[in-house]
C-alpha positions in Angstrom: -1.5 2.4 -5.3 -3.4 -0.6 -4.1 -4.6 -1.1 -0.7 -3.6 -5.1 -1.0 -0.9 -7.1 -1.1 0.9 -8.6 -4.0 2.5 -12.0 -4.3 3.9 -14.9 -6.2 3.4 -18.2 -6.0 4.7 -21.0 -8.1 3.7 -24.4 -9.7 5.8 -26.9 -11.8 3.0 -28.6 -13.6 1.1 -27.2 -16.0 -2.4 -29.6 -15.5 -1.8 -27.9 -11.7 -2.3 -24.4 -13.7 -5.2 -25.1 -15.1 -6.9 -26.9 -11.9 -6.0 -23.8 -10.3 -8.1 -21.3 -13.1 -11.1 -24.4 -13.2 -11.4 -24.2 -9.2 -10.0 -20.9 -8.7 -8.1 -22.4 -5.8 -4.4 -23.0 -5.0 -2.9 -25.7 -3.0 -0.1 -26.6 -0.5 0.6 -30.0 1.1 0.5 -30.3 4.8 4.3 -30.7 5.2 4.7 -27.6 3.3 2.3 -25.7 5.2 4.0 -26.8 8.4 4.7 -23.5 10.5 8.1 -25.3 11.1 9.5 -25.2 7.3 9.6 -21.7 6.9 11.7 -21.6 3.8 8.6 -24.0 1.9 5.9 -21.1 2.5 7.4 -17.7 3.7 5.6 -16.1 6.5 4.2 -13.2 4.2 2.5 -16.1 2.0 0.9 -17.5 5.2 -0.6 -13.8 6.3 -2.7 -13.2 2.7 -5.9 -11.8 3.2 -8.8 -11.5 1.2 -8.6 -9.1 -1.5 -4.9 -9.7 -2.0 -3.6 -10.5 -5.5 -2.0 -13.2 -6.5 0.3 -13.9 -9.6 0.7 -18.0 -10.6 4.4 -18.2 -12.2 4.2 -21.7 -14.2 8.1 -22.5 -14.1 9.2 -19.0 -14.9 7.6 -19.7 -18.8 4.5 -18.1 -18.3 3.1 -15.7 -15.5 -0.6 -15.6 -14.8 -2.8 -12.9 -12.7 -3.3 -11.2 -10.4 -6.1 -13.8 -9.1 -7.9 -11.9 -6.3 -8.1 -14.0 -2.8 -11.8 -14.7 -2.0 -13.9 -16.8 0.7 -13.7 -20.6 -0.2 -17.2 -21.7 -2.1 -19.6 -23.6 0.1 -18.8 -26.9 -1.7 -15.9 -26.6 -0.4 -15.8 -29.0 3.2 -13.0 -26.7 4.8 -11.5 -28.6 8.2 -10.0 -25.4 9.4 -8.8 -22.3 8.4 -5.7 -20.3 9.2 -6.1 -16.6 8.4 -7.1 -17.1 4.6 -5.4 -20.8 4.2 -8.4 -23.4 4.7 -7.9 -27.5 5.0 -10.2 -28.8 2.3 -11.7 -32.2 3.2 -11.0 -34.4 0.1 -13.3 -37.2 1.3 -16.6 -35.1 1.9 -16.1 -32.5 -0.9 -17.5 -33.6 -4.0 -14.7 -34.6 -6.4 -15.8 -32.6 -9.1 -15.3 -29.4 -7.3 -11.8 -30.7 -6.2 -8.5 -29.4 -8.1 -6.1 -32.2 -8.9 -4.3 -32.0 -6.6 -6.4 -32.8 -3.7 -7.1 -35.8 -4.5 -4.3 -37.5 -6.0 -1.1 -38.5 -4.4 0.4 -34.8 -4.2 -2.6 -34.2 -0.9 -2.0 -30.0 -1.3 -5.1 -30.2 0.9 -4.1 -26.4 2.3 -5.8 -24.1 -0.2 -6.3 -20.0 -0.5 -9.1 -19.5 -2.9 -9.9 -17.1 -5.5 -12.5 -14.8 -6.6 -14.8 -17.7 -9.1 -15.7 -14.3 -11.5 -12.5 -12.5 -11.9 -10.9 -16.0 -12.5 -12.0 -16.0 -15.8 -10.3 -12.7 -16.7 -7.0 -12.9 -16.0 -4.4 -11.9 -18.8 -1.2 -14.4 -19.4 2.2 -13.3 -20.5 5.2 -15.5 -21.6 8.5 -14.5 -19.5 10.0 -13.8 -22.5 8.0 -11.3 -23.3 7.8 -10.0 -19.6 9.9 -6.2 -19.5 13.5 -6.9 -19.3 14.1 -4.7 -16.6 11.9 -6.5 -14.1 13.9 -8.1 -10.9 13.2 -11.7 -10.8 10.6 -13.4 -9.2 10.5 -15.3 -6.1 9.0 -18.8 -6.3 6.6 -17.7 -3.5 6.8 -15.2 -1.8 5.3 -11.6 -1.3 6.2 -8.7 -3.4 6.6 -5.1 -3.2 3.2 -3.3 -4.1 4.9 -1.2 -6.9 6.4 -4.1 -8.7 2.6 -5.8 -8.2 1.0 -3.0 -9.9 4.0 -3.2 -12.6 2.8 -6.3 -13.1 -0.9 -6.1 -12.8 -0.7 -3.2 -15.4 1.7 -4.7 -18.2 -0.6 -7.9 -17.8 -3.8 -5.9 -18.9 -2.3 -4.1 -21.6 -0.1 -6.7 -23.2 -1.3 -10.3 -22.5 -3.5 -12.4 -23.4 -6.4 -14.5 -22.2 -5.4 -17.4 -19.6 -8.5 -18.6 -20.0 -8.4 -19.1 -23.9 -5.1 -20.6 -23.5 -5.7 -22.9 -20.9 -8.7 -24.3 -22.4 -6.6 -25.6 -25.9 -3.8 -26.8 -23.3 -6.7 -28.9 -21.5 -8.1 -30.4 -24.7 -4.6 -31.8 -25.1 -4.0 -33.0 -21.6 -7.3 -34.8 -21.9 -9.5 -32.3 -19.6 -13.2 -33.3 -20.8 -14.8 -29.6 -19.5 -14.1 -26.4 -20.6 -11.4 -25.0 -18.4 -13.7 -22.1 -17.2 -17.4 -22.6 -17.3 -19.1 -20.1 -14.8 -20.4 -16.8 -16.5 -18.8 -13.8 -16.1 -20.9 -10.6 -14.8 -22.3 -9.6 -18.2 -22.1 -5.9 -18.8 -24.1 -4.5 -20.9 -23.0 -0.4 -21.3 -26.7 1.0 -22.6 -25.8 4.9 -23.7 -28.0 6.5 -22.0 -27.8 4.8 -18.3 -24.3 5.9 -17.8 -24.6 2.5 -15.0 -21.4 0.3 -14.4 -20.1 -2.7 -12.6 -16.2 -2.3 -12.0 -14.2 -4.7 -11.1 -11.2 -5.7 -10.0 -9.4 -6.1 -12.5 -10.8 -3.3 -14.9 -8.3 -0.1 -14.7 -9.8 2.4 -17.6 -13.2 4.6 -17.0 -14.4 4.7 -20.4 -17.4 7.7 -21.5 -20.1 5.4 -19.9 -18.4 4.6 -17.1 -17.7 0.9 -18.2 -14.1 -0.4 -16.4 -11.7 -1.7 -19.4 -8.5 -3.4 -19.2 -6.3 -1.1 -21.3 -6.0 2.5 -22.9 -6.7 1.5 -26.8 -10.0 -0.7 -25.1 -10.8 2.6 -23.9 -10.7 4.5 -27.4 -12.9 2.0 -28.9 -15.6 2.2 -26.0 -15.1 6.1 -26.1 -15.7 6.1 -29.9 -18.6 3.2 -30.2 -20.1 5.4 -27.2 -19.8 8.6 -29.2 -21.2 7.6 -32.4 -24.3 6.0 -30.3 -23.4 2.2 -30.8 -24.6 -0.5 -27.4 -22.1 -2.4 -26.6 -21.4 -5.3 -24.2 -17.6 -5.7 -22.9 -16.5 -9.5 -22.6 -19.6 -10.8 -22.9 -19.4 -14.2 -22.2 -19.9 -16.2 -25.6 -19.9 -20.4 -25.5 -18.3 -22.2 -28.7 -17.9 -25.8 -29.2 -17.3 -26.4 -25.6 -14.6 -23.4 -25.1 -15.8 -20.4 -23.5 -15.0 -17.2 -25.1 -14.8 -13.4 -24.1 -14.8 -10.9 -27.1 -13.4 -7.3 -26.0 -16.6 -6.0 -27.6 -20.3 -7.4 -28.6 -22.3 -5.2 -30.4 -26.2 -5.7 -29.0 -28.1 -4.4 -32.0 -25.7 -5.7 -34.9 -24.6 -8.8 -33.6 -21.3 -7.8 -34.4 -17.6 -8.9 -32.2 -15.4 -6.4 -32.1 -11.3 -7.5 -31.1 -8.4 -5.3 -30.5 -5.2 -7.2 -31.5 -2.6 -5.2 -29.3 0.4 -7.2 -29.7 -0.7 -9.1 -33.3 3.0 -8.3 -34.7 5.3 -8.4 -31.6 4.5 -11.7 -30.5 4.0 -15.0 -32.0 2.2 -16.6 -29.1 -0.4 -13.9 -29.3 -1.1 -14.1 -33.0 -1.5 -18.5 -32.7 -4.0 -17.3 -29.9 -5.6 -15.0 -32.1 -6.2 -17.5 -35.1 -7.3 -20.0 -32.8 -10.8 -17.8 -32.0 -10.8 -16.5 -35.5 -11.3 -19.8 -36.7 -13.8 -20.6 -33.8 -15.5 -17.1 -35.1 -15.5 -18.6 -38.6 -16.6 -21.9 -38.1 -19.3 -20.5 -36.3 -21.0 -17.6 -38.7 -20.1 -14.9 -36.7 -19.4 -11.5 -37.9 -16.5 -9.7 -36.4 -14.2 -7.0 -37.2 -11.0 -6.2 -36.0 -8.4 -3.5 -35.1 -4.8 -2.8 -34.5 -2.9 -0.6 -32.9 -1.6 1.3 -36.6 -5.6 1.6 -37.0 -6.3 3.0 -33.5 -4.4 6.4 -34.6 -7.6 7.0 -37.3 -10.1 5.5 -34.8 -13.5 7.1 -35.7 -12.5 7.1 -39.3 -11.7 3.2 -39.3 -14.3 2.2 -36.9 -17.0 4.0 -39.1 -15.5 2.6 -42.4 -15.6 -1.1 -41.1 -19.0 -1.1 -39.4 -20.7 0.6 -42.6 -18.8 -2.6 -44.6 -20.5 -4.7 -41.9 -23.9 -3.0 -42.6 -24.1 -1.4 -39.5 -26.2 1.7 -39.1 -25.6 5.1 -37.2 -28.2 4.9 -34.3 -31.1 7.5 -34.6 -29.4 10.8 -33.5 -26.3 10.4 -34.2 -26.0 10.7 -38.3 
């Protein structure tokens, strides 16, 4: 059980979404934020702390997180700060390191701000696709810690990027810069330095100690470890302007590996899915892929497509 606090909190425009993902900041206006309207921001939502996670529900059609609450940036002019809520100045913070909604008519000046690394690895998940037996979320509010780690779970195993998805909704809304830019910590799993960086939003110890987001990311990195194969987990891999994550990068072959989870239960996920195979394509790049059917013969499958690939046992491990 987390140590943190869950909640939810809501916004009604979708360029708002993906301000909040490209700043990793979210906003209130002053007349919300007034301790006098309790019903606009319940007393919970005022009392986050750092560390505390965060889900973003777009208009009950898509839920986003958990985004983990963080110190603001320093180009961030903060006027003052209550508890974890900080007054950005809009006229001496640069305006390219403003979400939209500080400076146009809106004024949600009263931001919390989010972890800039672990922004860029949140999972998405239409409501539709959300377990059925889930109560309904508030707006904004706080939520119990069980239903947060309900949450947080089903969003690792069964969504998909936010970060992918936001960045084809910006091209259409007429964002020039990819939605996410800054690098993500790059970890790179040698075999034989058993070394990690977790974080927080990793749940699975694989063999080398690397922290993956789901059970069947775990298998893979358990059987690439075993047969000797380096791999890097979400490296961070620019393409045509978008930034890209791959589940696996395979240092000595230059070789993506994906694992489609959900490639035949949902039809968002598989338009998500083509989208970076084409971006793959156009771009040379070899990759294989696997499904959950092939996950059941693992080191019989994996073996068979890497040989096809031309990939090589390592030295020890024929």
């Amino acid at each position: 059980m987390s140590d943190h606090r869950f909640a939810t909190c809501y916004t009604t425009k979708l360029e708002y979404l993906i301000s909040c993902v490209q700043t990793a900041s979210y906003g209130q206006s002053e007349g919300s934020f007034n301790p006098r309207i309790e019903d606009r921001i319940p007393q919970g939502i005022r009392q986050l702390e750092i560390g505390d996670r965060v889900f973003l529900n777009f208009s009950y059609k898509l839920l986003a997180g958990p985004f983990i609450i963080a110190e603001p940036p320093s180009h961030f002019v903060i006027d003052k700060s209550v508890g974890s809520w900080h007054k950005v100045n809009a006229t001496k913070t640069p305006i390219e390191h403003q979400a939209v909604w500080m400076y146009n008519q809106d004024k949600k000046l009263w931001c919390i701000f989010f972890d800039e690394l672990l922004t860029s690895q949140v999972n998405y998940c239409l409501y539709t696709f959300l377990p059925k037996n889930l109560p309904k979320l508030p707006f904004i509010d706080v939520i119990p810690s069980d239903l947060g780690e309900q949450l947080w779970t089903y969003l690792e195993d069964n969504g998909n990027s936010v970060a992918d998805f936001l960045q084809r909704q910006s091209r259409k809304l007429g964002f020039q810069q990819p939605v996410y830019s800054l690098p993500r910590i790059n970890k790179n799993y040698s075999i034989r330095s058993g070394k990690s960086i977790e974080t927080f939003t990793g749940r699975y110890k694989t063999k080398t100690g690397a922290i993956v987001r789901s059970k069947s990311e775990k298998l893979i990195a358990d059987s690439l470890h075993d047969h000797g194969f380096r791999f890097e987990y979400e490296r961070t891999l620019p393409l045509d302007g978008y930034v890209i994550h791959p589940d696996f990068y395979l240092t000595d072959h230059n070789l993506i590996i994906e694992h489609l989870g959900l490639i035949g239960q949902s039809e968002e996920y598989r338009q998500n899915w083509e989208w970076r195979k084409k971006l793959y394509e156009q771009n040379d790049l070899n990759f294989i892929t696997f499904t959950e059917v092939e996950l059941t013969e693992l080191d019989k499958n994996l073996m068979l497509k890497l040989t096809q690939k031309g990939c090589k046992l390592p030295k020890g491990n024929e």
